[in-house]
N, C-alpha and C positions, 0 to 999 in steps of 0.2 A: 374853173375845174375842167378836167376833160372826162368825154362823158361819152356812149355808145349808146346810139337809140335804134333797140333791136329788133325791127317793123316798120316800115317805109308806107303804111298805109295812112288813114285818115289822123288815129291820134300820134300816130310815129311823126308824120309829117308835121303835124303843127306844133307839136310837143320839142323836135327838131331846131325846127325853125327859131321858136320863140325862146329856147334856151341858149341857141346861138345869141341871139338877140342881148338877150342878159347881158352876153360878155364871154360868156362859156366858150370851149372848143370842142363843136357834136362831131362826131364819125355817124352817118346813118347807114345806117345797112339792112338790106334787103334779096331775099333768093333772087326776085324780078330785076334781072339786067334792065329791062327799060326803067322800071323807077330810076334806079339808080343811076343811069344815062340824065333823065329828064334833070336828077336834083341836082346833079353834078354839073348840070351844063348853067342853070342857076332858074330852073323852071319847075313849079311845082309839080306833081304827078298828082295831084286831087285838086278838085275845085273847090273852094273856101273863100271866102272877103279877105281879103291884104293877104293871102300865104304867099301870092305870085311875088309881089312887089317885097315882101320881106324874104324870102326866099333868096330873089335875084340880090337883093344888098346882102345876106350875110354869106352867100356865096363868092360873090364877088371880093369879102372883106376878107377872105380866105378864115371865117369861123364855122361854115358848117362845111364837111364834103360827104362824099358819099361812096359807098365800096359795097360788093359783094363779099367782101373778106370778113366774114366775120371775127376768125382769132385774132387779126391785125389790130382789127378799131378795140376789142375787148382786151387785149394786152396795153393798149395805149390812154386805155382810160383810168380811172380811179374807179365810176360810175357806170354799172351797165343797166339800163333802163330797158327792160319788155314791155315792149306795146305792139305786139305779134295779135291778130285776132283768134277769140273765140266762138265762135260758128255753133249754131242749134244741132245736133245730131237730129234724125226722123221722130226721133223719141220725145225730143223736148231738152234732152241732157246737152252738157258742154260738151264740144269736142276741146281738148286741150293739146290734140295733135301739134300743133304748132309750138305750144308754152313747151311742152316736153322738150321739141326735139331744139330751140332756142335753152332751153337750161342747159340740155348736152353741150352743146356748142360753148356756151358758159364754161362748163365744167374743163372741159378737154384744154381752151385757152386759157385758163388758170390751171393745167396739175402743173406746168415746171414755172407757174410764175410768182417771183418773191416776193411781190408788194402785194399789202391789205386792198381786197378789191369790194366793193360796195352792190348787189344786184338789188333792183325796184323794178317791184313789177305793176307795171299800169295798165296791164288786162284785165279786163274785170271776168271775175273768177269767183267763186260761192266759200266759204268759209270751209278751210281744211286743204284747202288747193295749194298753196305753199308748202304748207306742213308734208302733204302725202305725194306732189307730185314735181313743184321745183328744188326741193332743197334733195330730197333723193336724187334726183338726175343729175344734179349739180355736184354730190357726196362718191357719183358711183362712177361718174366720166375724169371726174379728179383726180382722183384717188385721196381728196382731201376732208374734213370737214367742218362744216358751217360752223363759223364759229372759232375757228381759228386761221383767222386774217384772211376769212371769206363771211362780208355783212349778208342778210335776207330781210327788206324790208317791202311792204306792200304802199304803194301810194296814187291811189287811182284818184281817175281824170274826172272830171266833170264839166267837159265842154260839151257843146251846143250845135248842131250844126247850123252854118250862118252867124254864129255869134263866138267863133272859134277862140280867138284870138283875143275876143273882150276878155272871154270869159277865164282865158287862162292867167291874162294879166291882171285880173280885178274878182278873183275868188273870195264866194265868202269864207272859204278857208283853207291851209295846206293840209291833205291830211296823210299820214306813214303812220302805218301800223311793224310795229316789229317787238321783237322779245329780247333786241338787242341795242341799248340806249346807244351806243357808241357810233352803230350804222344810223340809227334815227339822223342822226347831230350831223352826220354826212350828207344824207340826202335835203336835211333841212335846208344845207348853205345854196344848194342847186336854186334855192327862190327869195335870199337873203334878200333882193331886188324887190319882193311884191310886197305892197303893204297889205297883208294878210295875217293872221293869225296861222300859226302853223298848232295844228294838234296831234299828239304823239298818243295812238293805243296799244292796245296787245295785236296782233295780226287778225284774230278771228271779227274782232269788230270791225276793225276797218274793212276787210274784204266782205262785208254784208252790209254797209251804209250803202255804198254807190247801188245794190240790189233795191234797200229800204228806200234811196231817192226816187229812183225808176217806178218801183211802183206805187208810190205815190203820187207823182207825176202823172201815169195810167189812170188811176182811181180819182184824182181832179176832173182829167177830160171828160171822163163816164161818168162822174154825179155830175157837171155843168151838164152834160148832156141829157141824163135822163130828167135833169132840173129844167132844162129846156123843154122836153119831150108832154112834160106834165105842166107846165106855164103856158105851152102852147094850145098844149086842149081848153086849157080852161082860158084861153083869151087877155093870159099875162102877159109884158113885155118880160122874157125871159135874162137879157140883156140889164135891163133896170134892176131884175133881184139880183143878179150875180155882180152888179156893179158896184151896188150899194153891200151884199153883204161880204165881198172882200172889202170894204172898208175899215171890217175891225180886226185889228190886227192886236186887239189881246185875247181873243179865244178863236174867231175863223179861222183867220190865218197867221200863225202864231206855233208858238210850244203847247199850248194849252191840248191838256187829254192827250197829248201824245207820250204818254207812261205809260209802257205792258205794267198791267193789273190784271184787278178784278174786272166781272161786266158791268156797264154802267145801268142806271134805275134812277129813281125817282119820282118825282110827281108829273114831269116834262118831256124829257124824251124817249121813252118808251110809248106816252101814250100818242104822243106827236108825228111820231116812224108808223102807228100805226093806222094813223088818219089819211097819210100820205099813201102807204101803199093799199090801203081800201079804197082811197078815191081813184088808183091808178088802174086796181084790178077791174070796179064799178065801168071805168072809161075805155078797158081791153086797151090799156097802154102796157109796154111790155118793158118790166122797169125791173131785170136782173141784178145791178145791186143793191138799189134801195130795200130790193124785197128781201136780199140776203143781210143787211142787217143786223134784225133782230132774230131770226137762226142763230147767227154766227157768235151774239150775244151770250143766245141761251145755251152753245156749244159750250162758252167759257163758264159758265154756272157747272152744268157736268163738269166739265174739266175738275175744278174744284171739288167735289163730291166724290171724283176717283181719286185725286187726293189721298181725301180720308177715307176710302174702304180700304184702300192699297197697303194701309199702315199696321189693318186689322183690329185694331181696338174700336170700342165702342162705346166711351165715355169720352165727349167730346165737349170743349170750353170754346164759346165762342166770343171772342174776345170783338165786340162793335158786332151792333145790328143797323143803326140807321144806314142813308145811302150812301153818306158823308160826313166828314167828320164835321164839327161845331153845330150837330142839328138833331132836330127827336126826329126827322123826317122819315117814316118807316113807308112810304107806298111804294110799292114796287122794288123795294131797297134789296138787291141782289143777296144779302145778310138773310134779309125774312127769309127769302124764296129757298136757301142753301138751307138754313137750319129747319125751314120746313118739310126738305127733303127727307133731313138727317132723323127726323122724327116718325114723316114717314117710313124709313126704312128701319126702325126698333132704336136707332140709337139714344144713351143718356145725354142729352147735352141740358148745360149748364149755360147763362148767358150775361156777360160785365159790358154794359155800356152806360158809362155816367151821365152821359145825355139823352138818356130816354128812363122818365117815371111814368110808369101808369097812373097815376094821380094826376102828373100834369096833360099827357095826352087826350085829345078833344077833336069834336069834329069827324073830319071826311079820314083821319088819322086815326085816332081808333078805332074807328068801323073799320077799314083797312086792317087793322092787327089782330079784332077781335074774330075777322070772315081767318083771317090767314094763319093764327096762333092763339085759340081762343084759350089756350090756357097759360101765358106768355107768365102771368104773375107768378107760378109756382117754377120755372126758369129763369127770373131774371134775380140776379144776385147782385146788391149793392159793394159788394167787396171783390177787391180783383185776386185777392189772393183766398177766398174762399172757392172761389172758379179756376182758377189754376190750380188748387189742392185736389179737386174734383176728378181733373181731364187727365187724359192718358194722350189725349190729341189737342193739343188747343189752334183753333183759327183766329189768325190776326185779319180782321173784317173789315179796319179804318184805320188812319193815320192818328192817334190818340197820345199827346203827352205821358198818359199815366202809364203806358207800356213800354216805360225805359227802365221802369223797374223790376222788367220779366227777368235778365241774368239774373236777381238775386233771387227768386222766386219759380222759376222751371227746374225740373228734376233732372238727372241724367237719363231716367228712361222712359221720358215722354218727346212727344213728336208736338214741330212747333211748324206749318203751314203758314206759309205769309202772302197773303191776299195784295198788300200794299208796298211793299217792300217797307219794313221798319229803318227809322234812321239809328241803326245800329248796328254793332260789329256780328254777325252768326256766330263767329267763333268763341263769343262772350256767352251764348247761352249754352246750359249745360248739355241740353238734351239736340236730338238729329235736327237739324232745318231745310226747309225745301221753300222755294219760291214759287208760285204759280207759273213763272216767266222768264226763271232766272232760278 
């Protein structure tokens, strides 16, 4: 394919480079006359492991060159590619100075040109950034619009510095976000070469994965660290736990708990988080996010609680109390905590969870329910539809088989709150729905 990579900087260049490599035909283009001197003569303009050495062959192969002309390379492509940078403004905000005045230039080389032209943007940009700020500049310097035989799709990078080039060729995935299948299938062919999975979304998710990896990434180095910080007081090899507990890789490191929900509880890590950060406060170690945590927990417990005031009704069905589903396990169970709220603030709630009888509950478990909801028995209803007949608000609290029979059973003017996201269509049940997260 021939393709325009419109930023000569770090991902321009290797992005550049390595689709040359493919087999592609790049035009790189860049405002800085020496870049484009260095790339044209067959010399990288960044330092990277192999860019120099691949650089110099696909230059030499006559498949990548390099111009300051930008309408040239973008009239001669199929594919125009941004990977212009985005710079912190003082504030903390994006500057997208760049992305703008690269979509103009888009725009204006496309208003007299007759061929379907494809733009992907691999600046990484926050969700809405396409929407509000390339596809306008691209609609208003044209005089045309997206959408007709002009694609917008978003497909950011996920290289590494120092591991550029592995990591473009050996991705654990492609991923293009676009609202237009047609451009997706365009950009897809650009990596037909990598054995990867390519995954296709709508634009808003994709331009906030590459965010969500970032700061996850951040949030690794800072609990290894404050994991370190509090291993080392206490005269642990900090090294040995972090060795051993990336070894599981069905719940450390992994998919596991990585679903926006409800806040988590139970009989374990709540009370676990708070051993941790009392032995840390106890040692004047200064361990910022372990100690935000359980805050940030009990933020998402409100959260839900505004919820349901927001809704104004005050007959509320709480559909699961344990902490999870297939258990009676009520300590700490974010369900108690929430409908304890709702109790304490006048509300009627009602409560269907098949997995907790008071007759079977025992132990360190009903002392827990009888301190937290000592009158639990004259709320908890064995009928799910005598609880939904109830509620003007019903909370979905747990992931439960028996609540696939809510569409036949919600009214049109009740309010249905989903704590867990149910596996079900929204549009099935009668009455408004809202996600905690979604």
């Amino acid at each position: 394919m021939r393709i325009a990579v419109l930023g000569l900087g770090y991902v321009g260049c290797v992005t550049a480079a390595a689709l040359a490599a493919e087999g592609h035909r790049v035009h790189g283009v860049d405002l800085d006359a020496d870049k484009v001197a260095m790339l044209a003569s067959g010399r990288s303009p960044i330092v990277e492991r192999g860019v120099d050495d691949l650089v110099a062959e696909v230059v030499a192969d006559g498949r990548l060159t390099a111009t300051t002309d930008a309408a040239a390379a973008i009239r001669d492509a199929e594919v125009s590619l941004v990977c212009v940078g985005t710079p912190s403004t003082r504030a903390g905000e994006l500057d997208l100075t760049a992305v703008r005045r690269v979509s103009e230039d888009i725009g204006r080389a496309l208003a007299d040109h007759d061929r379907d032209h494809v733009v992907a943007v691999r600046s990484t940009m926050l969700p809405g950034s396409v929407a509000e700020v390339v596809v306008p500049a691209i609609e208003a310097a044209s005089g045309r619009h997206v959408g007709d035989g002009i694609g917008v799709c978003v497909n950011p990078e996920f290289l590494r510095e120092g591991s550029a080039l592995a990591d473009f060729r050996d991705p654990p995935f492609t991923l293009i976000g676009s609202d237009d299948p047609a451009a997706a299938e365009v950009v897809a062919r650009l990596y037909e070469g990598l054995a990867a999975p390519v995954v296709v979304t709508d634009l808003g998710p994709a331009e906030l994965v590459k965010y969500a990896s970032n700061a996850f990434h951040a949030l690794k180095v800072v609990f290894a660290n404050e994991i370190g910080l509090l291993a080392k007081d206490l005269g642990v090899d900090s090294h040995q736990v972090m060795e051993v507990f990336a070894r599981d890789t069905r719940l450390n490191i992994s998919p596991a708990y990585l679903k926006p929900g409800f806040a988590f509880g139970g009989s374990c890590l709540p009370k676990d988080l708070r051993s941790l950060v009392a032995r840390g406060r106890t040692r004047h170690l200064d361990l910022p996010v372990l100690n935000a945590i359980l805050p940030s927990n009990d933020r998402h417990l409100a959260q839900a609680l505004e919820l349901v005031e927001r809704t104004g009704h005050r007959r509320v069905g709480m559909l699961g109390l344990s902490f999870k589903p297939g258990t009676d396990d009520l300590r700490e169970s974010p369900n108690v905590a929430l409908t304890e709220r709702l109790l304490g603030k006048g509300y009627d709630v009602r409560i269907f969870d098949h997995n907790v009888s008071l007759a079977r509950i025992v132990g360190a478990n009903r002392r827990y329910i009888e301190e937290a909801i000592p009158h639990l028995s004259a709320l908890l209803l064995a009928d799910l539809a005598e609880v939904v007949a109830h509620a003007e608000v019903l909370v979905v609290g747990v992931a439960d088989p028996a609540f696939a029979a809510l569409p036949d059973l919600v009214r049109p003017d009740q309010h249905v709150i989903d704590l867990v996201r149910l596996d079900l269509d929204p549009t099935d049940l009668p009455g408004s729905y809202e996600g905690i997260a979604w």
